[in-house]
N, C-alpha and C positions, 0 to 999 in steps of 0.2 A: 664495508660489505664486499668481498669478493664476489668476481664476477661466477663462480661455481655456485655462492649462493643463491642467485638471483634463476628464480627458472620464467619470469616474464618484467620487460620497463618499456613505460610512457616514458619518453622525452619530448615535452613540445608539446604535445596533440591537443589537434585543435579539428572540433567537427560541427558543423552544421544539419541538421534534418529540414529537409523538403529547402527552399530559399526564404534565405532570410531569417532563418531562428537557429541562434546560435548556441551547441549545447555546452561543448568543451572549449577553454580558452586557454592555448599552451601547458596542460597537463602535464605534468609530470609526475610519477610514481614507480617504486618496484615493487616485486612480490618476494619472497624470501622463497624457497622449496619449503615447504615441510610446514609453512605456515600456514594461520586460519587465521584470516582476516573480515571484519565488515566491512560493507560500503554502507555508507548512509546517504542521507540527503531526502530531499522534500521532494514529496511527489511529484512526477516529469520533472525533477532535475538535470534527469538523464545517466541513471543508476545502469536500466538494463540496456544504456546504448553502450557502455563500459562493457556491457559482458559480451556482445556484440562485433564491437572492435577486438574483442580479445580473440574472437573464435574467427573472426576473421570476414562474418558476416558483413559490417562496414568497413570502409575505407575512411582515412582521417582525412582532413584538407588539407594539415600540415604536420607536420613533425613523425617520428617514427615511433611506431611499435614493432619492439624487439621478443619473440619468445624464444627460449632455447631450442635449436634443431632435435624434431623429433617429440618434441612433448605433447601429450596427448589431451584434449581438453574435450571436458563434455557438460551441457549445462540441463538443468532439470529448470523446466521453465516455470512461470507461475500457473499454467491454465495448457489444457491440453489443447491446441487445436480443434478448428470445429470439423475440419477435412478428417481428421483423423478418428472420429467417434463413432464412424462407423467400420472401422476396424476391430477384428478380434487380436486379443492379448499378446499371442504370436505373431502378429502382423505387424501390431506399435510395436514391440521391440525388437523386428526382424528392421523395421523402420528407421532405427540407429545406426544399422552397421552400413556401410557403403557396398560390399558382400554380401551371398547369400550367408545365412551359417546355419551348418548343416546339425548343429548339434546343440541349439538353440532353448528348447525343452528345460534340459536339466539345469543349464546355466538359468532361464527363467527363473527355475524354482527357487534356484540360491540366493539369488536377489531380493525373492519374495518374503525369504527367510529372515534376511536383512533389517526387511524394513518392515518385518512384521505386517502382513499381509496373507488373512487365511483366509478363505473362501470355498473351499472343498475342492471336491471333483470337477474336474472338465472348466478347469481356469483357463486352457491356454485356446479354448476354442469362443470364450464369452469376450459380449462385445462392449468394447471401454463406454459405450452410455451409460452403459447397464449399472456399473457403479458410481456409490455415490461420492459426494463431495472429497470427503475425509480419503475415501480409498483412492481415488486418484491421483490425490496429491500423495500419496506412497507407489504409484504405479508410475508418476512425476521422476520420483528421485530413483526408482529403481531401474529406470530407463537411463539414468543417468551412468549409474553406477554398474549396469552390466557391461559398461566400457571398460571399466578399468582404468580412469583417466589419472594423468598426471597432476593434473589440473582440476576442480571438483568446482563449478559455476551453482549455486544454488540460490532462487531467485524466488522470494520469500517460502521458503520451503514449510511453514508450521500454519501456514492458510487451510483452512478445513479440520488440520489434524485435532483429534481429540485430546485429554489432558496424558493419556498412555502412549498416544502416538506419539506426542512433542517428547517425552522421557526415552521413549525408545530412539529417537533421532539424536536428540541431546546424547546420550553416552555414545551413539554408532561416531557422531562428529568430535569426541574426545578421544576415542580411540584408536581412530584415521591417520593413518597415518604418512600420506599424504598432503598436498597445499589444497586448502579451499579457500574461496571465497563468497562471502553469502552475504546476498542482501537480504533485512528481516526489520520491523519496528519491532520484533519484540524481545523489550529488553532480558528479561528473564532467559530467555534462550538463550541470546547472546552474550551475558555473563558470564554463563557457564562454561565454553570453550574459548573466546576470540582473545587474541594474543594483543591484537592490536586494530586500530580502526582508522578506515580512508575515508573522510567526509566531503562530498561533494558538494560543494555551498553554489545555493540556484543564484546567487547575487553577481559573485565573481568568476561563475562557473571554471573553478578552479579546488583543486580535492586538496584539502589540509593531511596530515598525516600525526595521527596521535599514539602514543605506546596505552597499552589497555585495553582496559573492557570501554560497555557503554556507559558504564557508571563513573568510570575515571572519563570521560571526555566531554560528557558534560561538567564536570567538575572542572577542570582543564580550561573551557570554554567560557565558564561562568566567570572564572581568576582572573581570564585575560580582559575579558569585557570590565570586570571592574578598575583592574590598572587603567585601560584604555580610558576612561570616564573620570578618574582622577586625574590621570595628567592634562584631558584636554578641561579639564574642569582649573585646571592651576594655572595652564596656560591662558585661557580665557581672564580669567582673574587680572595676569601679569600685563596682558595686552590692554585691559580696559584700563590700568594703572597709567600706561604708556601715556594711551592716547589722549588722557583727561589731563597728565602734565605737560604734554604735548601743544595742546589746546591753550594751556594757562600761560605757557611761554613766549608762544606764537603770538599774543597779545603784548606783550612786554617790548616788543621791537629789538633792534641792535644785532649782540650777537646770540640771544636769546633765541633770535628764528633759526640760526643754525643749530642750537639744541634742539630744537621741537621740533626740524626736518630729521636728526637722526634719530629724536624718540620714534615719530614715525617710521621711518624706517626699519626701526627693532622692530617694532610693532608686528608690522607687515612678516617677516623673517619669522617671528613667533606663529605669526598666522599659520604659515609654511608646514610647521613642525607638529600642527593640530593632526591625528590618525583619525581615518574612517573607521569607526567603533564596529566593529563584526555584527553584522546584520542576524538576526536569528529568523528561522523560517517562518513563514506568517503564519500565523492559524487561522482558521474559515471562522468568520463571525457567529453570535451566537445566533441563533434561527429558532422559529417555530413553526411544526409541520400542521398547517390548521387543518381542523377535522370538520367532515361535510356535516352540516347544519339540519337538514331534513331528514335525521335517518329517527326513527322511533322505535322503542323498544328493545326487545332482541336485536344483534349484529349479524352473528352466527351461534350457530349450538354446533357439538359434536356430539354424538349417542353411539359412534366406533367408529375406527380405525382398524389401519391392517398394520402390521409391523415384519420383517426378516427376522427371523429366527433361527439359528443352526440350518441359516442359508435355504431355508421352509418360511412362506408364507402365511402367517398367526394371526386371526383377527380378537381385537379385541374392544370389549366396552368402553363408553366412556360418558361424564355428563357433564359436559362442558357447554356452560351459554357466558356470552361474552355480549357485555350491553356496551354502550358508549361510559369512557374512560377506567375501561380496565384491559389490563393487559394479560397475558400470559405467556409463559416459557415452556418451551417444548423441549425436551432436555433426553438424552441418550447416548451411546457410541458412534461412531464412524461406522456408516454398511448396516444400520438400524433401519433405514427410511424415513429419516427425520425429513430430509428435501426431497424426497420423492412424494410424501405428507401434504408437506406446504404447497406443493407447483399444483396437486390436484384439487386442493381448495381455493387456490389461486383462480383456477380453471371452472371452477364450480363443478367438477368431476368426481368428488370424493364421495365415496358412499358411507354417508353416516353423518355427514356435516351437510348442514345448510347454510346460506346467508340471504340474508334479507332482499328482498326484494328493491329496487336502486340503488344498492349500495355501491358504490365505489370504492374499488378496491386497489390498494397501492403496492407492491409487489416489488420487493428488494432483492434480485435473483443472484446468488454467491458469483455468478459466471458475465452478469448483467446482459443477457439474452432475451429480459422486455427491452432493449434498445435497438433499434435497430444499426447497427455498424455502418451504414451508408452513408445515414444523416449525418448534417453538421448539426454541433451542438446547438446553434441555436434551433434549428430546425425540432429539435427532439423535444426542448423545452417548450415551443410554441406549440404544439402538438397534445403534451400534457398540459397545460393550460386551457387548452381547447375541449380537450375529454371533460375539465372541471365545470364546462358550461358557464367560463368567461371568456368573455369574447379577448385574443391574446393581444396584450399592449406592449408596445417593445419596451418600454421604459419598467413596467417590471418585470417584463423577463431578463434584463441586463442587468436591474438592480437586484434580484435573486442570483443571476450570475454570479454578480461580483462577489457577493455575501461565499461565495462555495472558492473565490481564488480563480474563477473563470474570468480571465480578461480578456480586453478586445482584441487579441492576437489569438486568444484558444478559441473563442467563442463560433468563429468560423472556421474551425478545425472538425474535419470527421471524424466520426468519435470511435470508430475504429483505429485511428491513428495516433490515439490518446494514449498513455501510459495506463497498466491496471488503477492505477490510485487515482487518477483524474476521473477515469471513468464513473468512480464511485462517489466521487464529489458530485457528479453530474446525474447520476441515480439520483441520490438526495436532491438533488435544487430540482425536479419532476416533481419528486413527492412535494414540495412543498407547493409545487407552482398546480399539482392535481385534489388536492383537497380532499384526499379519497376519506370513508369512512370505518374503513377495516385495513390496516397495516400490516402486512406478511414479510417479516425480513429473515432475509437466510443468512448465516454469517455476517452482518454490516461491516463487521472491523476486516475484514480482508483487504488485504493490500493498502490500509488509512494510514497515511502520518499517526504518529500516537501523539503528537499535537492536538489533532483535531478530534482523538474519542472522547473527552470528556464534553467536548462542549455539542456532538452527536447525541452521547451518554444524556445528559440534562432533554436535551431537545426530544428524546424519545420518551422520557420519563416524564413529561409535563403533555405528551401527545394525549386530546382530551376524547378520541375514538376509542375503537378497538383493536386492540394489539397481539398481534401473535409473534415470539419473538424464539430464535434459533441463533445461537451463539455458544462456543467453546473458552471463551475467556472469562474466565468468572470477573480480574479485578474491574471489566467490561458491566458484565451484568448487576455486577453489585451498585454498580451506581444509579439503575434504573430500576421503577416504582414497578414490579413485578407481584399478582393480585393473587393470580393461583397458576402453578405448575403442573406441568401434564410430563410424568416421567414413561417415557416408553417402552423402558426395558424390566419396570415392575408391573 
């Protein structure tokens, strides 16, 4: 590879966060110009400290990051800031530039064009709470891209987006022409464009480099693991041979014991040549979210809702009662009010729904803002445990830990500090550890290993309360026992 091709390389790099927790371990990698690359890796592996050190946000401990002089990098993160949501549209994206820029407007628009984003009149003076999930994460990337970067950092960018939004992104990132880099679990998107993929493995915290999509790397991965597993499987075999003739000589006396020191010997030397088999990322055990025992009857009903319409506020009917162990899906576009829905029945604020009188309600928020960012995680799970009206025992709030990949080194981590994906591991070990009786999840698969959705998938579909469930991934929802649908947009 010429040095023209390369428009950024790891040599070395090696990083630590906070003391003591080591993410990168002499890294090395390049980027081609012009290429679209993934990063992968298991949640907090240390994916978005990669994009970090790239923009220059971290510093390494050791070794050098090279980007070519001048190259411009801009990254669309997963989640807008909370500082920033009370900003209007002109403000987040005056918020990019280091300068003021005075002609800022129309360049908006372009952007917005981009990434398919309508909203009507007077966009540039509303304020980014105001939209929801799916819109933001297009207000995400278009923040990104009013730079004009060299460099395109996109950090799981199809969170929220509906199944038009991902199609609309998918051809903008084939078209690009441009280097990106994008982290995402989702393989379908990432088939579609990535040339090639950097896997960052949480074991040897060291990034593998494969040609291909994600369909060729787990292919790839799976070949070597099997080699790896036959030959230490032969060599095991040859050593056990050694040491059993070894043994049988050693008894013979004379010069028999100097044969059965050098069988040993081989032996040993064989031991040597045994490979550490490639560890695959763990998946979070399988779990059940128990549902609270005292609730009778009705859950909740809904008799209306209000829904966006042509960016107008539409109220409409509905006859929805939801008893213990049924579920339903709430299903629509991006900018519909599907999470604006949820937060106020969450709230007990919605007009037109009720819930039952002590229910306990569990609440899966796309942004995880029922957590509080302060606490340490254990602090948040003792907490929900407490709301369930058992008294908190550390032994199982550590053994639900464990069950979610929370170990004794996260566990005392503030969960503001956590990577997106951890966070949602830790959403879930709440629910389980609060017993609630009415289940509200907004998007669950946002930011998951796709490891770990089937074995959420099952846990949500055996949940024996009531379910209200919001999600854009159908092969997500098809695996879950879904009772009756509430579609918004008819």
């Amino acid at each position: 590879m010429s040095k023209e091709a390369t428009i950024a390389r790891f040599d070395g790099v090696s990083f630590e966060y906070n003391v003591n927790k080591p993410i990168l371990d002499q890294v090395s990698f390049s980027l081609r110009k012009g290429s679209k690359i993934t990063l992968m890796g298991q949640n907090g592996a240390g994916k978005s400290t990669i994009f970090n050190l790239l923009t220059g946000a971290f510093t390494p401990e050791e070794g050098i990051i090279n980007v070519v002089k001048g190259t411009t990098i801009a990254t669309a993160r997963q989640v807008i800031s909370r500082d920033q949501m009370e900003l209007t549209v002109r403000e987040f994206f005056q918020s990019q530039f280091s300068k003021p820029v005075y002609d800022i407007d129309p360049r908006i628009d372009a952007v917005l064009e981009v990434v398919n984003l309508k909203v009507g009149k007077g966009i540039h003076e509303k304020i980014i709470k105001t939209f929801s999930g799916g819109q933001q994460a297009r207000l995400l990337l278009a923040s990104a891209l009013i730079q004009d970067p060299d460099l395109l950092l996109l950090d799981e960018p199809t969170n929220n987006l509906d199944k038009e939004g991902i199609a609309h992104l998918t051809q903008f990132l084939i078209d690009y022409k441009k280097t990106v880099m994008v982290i995402s679990h989702d393989a379908a998107f990432l088939n579609a464009f990535t040339h090639g993929v950097l896997y960052l493995d949480v074991f040897t915290r060291k990034i593998e480099q494969y040609v291909g999509n994600y369909n060729d790397v787990v292919k790839d991965i799976a070949v070597r693991i099997e080699k790896e597993n036959m030959k230490n499987a032969m060599l095991a075999k040859e050593i056990q041979a050694k040491k059993e003739k070894a043994n049988q000589f050693a008894y013979k006396g004379g010069q028999m014991r100097l044969v059965a020191k050098r069988m040993r010997e081989k032996a040993e030397e064989l031991e040597e040549d045994i490979v550490d088999v490639r560890k695959e990322d763990k998946t979070i055990r399988p779990f059940t979210i128990p549902a609270q025992t005292n609730t009778i009857g009705e859950i909740i009903s809904v008799t209306a809702f209000t829904v966006l319409k042509d960016h107008k506020v539409v109220s409409r009917k509905a006859a929805i009662s939801l008893r213990k162990n049924q579920h339903l899906l709430l299903r629509g576009p991006n900018g519909i009010g599907k999470s604006t829905l949820l937060e106020s029945i969450a709230h007990g604020t919605a007009e037109g729904s009720n819930i039952g009188s002590n229910v306990r309600v569990g609440y899966y928020r796309q942004d995880f803002s029922t957590l509080d960012f302060h606490d340490t995680v254990y602090e948040a799970l003792k907490k929900s445990m407490a709301l369930s009206g058992a008294r908190p025992a550390e032994d199982r709030i550590r053994s639900v830990a464990a069950s979610f990949l929370i170990t004794s080194d996260v566990i005392g981590t503030r969960i503001g500090d956590l990577s997106e994906g951890q966070k949602g591991l830790v959403a879930f070990a709440t629910l389980v550890l609060l017993e609630p009786g009415l289940l509200i999840l907004d998007e669950p698969t946002n930011h998951i290993n796709f490891r770990h959705l089937p074995v959420i998938a099952k846990a949500l579909s055996s949940y024996a309360g009531a379910m209200i469930l919001v999600s854009h991934v159908p092969e997500f929802v098809h695996q879950i026992r879904i009772d009756e649908i509430l579609d918004l947009e008819k």
